[in-house]
C-alpha positions as CSV (number, residue, x, y, z in Angstrom):
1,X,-6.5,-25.0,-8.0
2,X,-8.5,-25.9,-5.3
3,X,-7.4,-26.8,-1.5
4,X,-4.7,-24.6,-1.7
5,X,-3.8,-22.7,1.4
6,X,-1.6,-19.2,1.8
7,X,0.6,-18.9,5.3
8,X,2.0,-15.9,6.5
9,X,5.0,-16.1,8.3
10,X,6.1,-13.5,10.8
11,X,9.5,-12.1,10.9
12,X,11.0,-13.9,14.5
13,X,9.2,-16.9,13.1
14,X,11.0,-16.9,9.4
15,X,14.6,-15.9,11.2
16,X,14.1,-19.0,13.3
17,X,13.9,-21.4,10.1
18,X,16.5,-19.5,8.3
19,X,14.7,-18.4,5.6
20,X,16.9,-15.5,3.7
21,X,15.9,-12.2,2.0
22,X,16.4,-11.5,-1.8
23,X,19.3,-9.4,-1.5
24,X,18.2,-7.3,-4.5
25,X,14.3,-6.6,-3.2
26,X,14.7,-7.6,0.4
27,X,11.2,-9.7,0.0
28,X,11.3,-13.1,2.0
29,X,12.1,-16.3,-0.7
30,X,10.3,-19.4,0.9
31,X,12.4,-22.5,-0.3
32,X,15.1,-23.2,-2.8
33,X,15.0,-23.6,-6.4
34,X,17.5,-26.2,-5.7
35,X,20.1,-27.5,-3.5
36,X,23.2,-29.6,-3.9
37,X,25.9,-31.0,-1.9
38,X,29.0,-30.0,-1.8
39,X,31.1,-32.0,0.9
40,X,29.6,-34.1,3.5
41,X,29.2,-30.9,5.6
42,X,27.7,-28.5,3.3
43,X,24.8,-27.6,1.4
44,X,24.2,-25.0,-1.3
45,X,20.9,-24.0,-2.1
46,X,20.0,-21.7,-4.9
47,X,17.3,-19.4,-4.4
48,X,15.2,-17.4,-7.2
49,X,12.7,-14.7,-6.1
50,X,9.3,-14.7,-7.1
51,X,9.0,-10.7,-6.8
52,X,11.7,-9.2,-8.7
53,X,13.3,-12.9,-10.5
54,X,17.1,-11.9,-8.7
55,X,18.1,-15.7,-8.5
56,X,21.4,-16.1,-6.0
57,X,22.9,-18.7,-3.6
58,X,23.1,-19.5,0.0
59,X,25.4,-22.0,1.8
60,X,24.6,-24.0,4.7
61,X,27.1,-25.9,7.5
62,X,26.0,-29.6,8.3
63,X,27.0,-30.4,11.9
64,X,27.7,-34.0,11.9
65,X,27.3,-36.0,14.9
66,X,30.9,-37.6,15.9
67,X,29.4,-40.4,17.3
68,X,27.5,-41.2,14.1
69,X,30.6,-40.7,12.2
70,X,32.9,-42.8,14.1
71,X,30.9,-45.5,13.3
72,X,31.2,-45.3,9.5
């Protein structure tokens, strides 16, 4: 397909956005397969890995702002 573009992400850069390793190849995974909510604080994602097909899950804290939420 044409216009497509590869980036390669360096290792400080990919820790600062979070992004995990597939705990069964240890090879970066990019974005989720999915996500879902769970509360109104937390996120699951589910991840599958494009080099080895290990699929597992990762679970992520939403900080919520206390002024926002007072006013709800």
């Amino acid at each position: 397909m044409a216009g497509q573009a590869e980036t390669h992400c360096t290792t400080v850069a990919s820790r600062r956005i979070a992004l995990p390793n597939c705990p069964n190849c240890n090879d970066f995974v990019f974005a989720p397969a999915a996500s879902e909510f769970i509360s109104k604080t937390r996120v699951r994602h589910i991840w599958s890995c494009e080099a080895c097909g290990h699929e597992f899950s990762t679970s992520v804290r939403l900080f919520v702002d206390a002024r926002e939420h007072a006013l709800s």
